[in-house]
Structure formats: C-alpha cells, structure tokens
NUMI-355882 format. One line per field, with one value per residue (C-alpha): x, y, z. Coordinates in Angstrom, 3 decimals. Layout:
N
u <- (X_...)
v <- (Y_...)
w <- (Z_...)
//
This chain:
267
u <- (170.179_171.921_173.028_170.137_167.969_168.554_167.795_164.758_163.150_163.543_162.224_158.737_158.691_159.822_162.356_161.482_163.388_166.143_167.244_171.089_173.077_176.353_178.117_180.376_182.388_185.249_187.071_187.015_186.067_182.804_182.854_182.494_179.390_179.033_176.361_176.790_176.609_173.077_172.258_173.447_171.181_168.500_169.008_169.204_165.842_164.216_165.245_164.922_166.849_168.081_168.770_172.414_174.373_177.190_179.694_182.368_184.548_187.793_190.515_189.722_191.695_193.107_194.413_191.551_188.168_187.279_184.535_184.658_182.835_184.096_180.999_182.295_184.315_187.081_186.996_189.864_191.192_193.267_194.861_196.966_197.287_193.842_192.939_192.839_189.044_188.835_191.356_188.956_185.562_184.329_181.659_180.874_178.511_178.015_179.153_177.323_179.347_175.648_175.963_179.624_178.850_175.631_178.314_181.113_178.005_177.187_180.650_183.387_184.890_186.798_185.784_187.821_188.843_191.698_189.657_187.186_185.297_187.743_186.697_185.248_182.459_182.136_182.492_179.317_177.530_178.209_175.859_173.478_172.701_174.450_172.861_175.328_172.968_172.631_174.802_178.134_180.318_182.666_183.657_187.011_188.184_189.733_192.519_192.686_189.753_188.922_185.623_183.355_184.086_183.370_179.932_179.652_180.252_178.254_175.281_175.540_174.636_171.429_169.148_170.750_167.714_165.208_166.187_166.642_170.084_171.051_174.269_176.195_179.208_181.474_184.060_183.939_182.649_185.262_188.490_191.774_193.527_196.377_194.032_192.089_192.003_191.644_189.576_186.342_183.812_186.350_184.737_184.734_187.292_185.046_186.109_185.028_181.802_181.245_182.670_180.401_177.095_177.768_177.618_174.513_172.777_174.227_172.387_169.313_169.241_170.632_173.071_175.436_177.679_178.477_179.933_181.598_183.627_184.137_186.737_184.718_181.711_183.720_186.182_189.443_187.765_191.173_191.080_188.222_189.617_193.357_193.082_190.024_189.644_187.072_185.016_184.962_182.230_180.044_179.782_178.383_175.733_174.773_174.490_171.890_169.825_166.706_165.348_163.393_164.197_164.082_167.747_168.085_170.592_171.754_174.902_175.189_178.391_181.936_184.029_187.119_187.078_187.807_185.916_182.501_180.304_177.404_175.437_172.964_169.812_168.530_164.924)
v <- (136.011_134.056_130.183_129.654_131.382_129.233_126.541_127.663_128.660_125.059_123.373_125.782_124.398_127.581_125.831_123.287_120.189_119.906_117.022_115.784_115.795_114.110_115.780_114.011_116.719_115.992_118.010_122.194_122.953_121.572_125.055_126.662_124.417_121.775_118.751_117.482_121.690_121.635_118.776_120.457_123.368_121.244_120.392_123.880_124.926_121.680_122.164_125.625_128.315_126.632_128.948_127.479_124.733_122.515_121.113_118.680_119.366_116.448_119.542_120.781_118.071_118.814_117.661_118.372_119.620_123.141_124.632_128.293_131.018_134.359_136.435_136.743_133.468_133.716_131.715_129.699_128.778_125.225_123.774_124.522_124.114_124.990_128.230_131.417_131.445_129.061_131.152_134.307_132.508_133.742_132.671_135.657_133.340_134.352_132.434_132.305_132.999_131.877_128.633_127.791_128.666_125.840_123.390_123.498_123.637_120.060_118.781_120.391_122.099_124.788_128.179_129.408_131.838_130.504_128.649_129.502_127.895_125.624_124.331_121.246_123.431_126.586_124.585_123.021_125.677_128.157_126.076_125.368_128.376_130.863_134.457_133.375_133.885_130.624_130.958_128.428_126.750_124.170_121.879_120.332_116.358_115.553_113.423_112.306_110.018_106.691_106.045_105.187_108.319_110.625_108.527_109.244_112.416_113.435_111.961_115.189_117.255_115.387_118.133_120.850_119.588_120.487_123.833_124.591_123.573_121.264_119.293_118.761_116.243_116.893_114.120_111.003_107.307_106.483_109.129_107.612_109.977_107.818_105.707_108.369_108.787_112.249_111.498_112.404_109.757_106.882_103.549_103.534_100.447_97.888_97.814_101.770_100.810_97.906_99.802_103.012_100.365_99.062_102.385_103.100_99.609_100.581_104.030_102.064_99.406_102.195_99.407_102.281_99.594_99.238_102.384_103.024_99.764_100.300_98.183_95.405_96.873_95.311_93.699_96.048_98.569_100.289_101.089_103.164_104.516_104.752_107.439_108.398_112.048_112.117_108.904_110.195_113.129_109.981_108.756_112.715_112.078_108.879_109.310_112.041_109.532_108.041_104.571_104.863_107.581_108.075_108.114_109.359_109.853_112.329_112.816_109.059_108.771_107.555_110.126_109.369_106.184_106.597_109.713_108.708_112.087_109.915_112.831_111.416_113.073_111.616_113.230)
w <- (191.126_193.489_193.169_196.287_194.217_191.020_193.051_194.874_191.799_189.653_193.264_193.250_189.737_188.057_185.068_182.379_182.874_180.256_178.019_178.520_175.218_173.990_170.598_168.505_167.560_165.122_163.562_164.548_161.072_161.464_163.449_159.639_158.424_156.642_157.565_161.014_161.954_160.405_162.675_165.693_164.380_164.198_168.054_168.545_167.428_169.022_172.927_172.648_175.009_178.203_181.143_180.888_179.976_181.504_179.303_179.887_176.970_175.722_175.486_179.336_181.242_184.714_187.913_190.438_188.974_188.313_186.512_184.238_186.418_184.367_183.320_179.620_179.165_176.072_173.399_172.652_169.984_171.561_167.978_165.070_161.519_160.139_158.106_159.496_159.155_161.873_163.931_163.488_164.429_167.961_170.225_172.870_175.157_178.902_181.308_185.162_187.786_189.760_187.772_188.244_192.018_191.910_190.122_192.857_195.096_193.805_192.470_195.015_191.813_192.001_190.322_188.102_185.441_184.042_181.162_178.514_176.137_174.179_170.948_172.070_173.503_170.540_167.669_168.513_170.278_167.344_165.223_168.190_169.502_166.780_168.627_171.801_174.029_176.100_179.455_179.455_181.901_181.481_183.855_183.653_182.899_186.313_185.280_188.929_188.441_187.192_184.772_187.521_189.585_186.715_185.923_189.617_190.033_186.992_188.826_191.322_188.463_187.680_189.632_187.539_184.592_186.660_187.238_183.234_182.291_179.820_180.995_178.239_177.109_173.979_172.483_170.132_171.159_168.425_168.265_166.472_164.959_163.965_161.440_159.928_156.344_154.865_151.908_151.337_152.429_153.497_154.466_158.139_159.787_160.933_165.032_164.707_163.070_166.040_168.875_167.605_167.599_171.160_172.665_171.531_172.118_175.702_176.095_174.319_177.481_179.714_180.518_182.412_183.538_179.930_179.366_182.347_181.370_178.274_177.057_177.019_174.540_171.906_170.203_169.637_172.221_172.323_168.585_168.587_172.430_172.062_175.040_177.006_176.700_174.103_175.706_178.802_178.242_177.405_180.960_182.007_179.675_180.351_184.051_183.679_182.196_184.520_184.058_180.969_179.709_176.094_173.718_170.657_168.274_165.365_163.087_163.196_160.911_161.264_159.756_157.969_159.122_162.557_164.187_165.469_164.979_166.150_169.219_171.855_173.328_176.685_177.191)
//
C-alpha cells in the first residue's frame, strides 16, 4: 500500500477516525507494571487496534524534524542505572515506511532510520498494545522551533485521524527531576499540583492559547517545566483537538512529588 493509497482509502471513508492521546509517562519502570501500566491497558482495550500511530516522544529531540520510517524499528533502551530487567524488555512493533512517507508528506520531515522507538514511546506502548502489533513512527522534537510552531505544525497531522491513526504525544505536564522524592507515595509540591490542574482546565475549555504559552497557566510555571522536552508533546495533542471535542483524563497522579503521570484522551 502506498502513502496515496493510505490516503485515498480514509477519504472514500475506509478508516475509523481515531482519538488523539497524551501519556504521562514517568519513570521507564512503569515499562515492568505496576498501576499507571494497567491504565494504559485499559486505553488499550478501549480504542482498539489503530492502523498506526504517531508519537512525538520527550527523548527524540533534534535539529530539523525527521520521522522513523525503518520497517522493524529497534527498540532503545536511551537511560542508565535501572535493573537489567528493564534493559532486557523489547517491543518488536512495525514501523510504516507508507506512514513515515504520509508524515513528511504533511510535515516536511525527513525519513529516517537512524532512530527507533525510545522509551518514551515502548514503555507505554508495551502495556497498550502488549501483542506489538500496532504500526509506529516517531516523529522527532525539532529543537529549531518555538511552542507555537510545534502546536502548528502538529495541526498538519490532524487528517492522519481520519484515515485510522492515532497521533500520539508522550512526556509530563509536570517533569522536575531535581525535586522529586523517592519515597513511596510523597505528597505532591503544591505549584506541581496547580500547574498539573491548569493544564487540564485548559484542554477542558480547549483554551489552546493556554498551552502553547504555558508559563503563564500558573504560578511557578517553571517548577513544574524546568525544560520543555516533556511539555512539549502536550501541544501535538492538543492541536488535534476540534472545537468540542470531548477530553478525558486517566492516571491522574503526581508522582513523587514532581512527575505529573496525569494522560489525556481527545475523542
């Protein structure tokens, strides 16, 4: 099947349109289990099998955008200093080169195979669809760009849900790793817990102008967003989402303190 092809087939009506989704994703050994993986489980078995997904993962930033288009991306294991069980866990996905080749259609990416999926994108899809058997691509962070140009460009990919993909965005509305605390069901710091509301009373009013600027949602906005890497895959989500659409929200926590898990599902 060709990227035309993709194409011609969602416009004679031939794919289901797809919901877009935002994961909190934390910490990689959420990749092992535990409760926010049963939620993204849960997600799994509600949307069903896409015909592919596009996600715009924190740990894939670059200068200039490209977008994975290997048939049999790698999975890659981007940290350190976590048990070996982590290490071993691998996530043989697809990839479409047909997909990556309707992205850069749409986007101006370049196609490349000099990614994979990084653990920003496995760790979640593991638990969402655990028989691998959804299609991935990734496209990149371009570091080149400001918050309104990614919200921007993210709106090319809005026809991509009518042809059966689900375009995806993985981070944290709230990611300070400098504050968090490693025990076991810390109180979360209040700016995390105010910062973590005001995004989603923004995606409730789809007030888009909101999140793109983001440092004023709240008070001590640059606690919960020290650097932009994880808030960023917010704005891809958010721009898929059409006047009225519905929001809705899962793994609403603030872990250790500082890590918003909180997820969003637009339609």
């Amino acid at each position: 099947m060709t990227a035309g092809q993709v194409h011609s087939a969602a416009s004679n009506g031939g794919a289901t349109r797809q919901p877009a989704v935002f994961f909190g994703h934390g910490s990689p050994m959420n990749a092992l289990g535990g409760p926010f993986a049963d939620a993204w489980r849960e997600l799994g078995l509600s949307v069903g099998k896409p015909t592919g997904v596009v996600m715009v993962s924190a740990h894939w930033e670059t200068r200039g955008l490209g977008v994975t288009a290997q048939e049999r991306p790698e999975t890659i294991h981007d940290f350190g200093g976590f048990p070996q069980a982590l290490h071993d866990v691998q996530y043989p996905a697809p990839g479409s080169p047909e997909l990556a080749a309707r992205v850069a259609q749409l986007t101006g990416a370049v196609q490349t195979q000099q990614w994979g999926l990084d653990h920003g994108t496995w760790s979640v899809l593991v638990h969402v669809w655990p028989e691998a058997d959804v299609p991935v691509v990734q496209l990149s962070l371009n570091r080149d760009l400001t918050a309104r140009q990614h919200y921007e460009l993210a709106r090319a990919l809005r026809p991509l849900r009518d042809e059966g993909v689900i375009i995806a965005g993985s981070g944290d509305f709230v990611h300070n790793l400098r504050t968090w605390k490693r025990e076991p069901g810390a109180e979360p710091y209040g700016w995390a817990t105010s910062f973590n509301e005001a995004v989603k009373h923004a995606f409730e009013r789809g007030d888009h102008e909101a999140l793109i600027n983001w440092v004023g949602l709240a008070e001590d906005a640059q606690m919960s967003v020290p650097t932009d890497e994880h808030y960023l895959p917010v704005l891809y989500v958010a721009a898929q989402q059409e006047p009225g659409e519905p929001v809705a929200f899962f793994n609403d926590s603030i872990d250790g303190g500082s890590i918003s898990m909180t997820g969003v599902r637009i339609g």
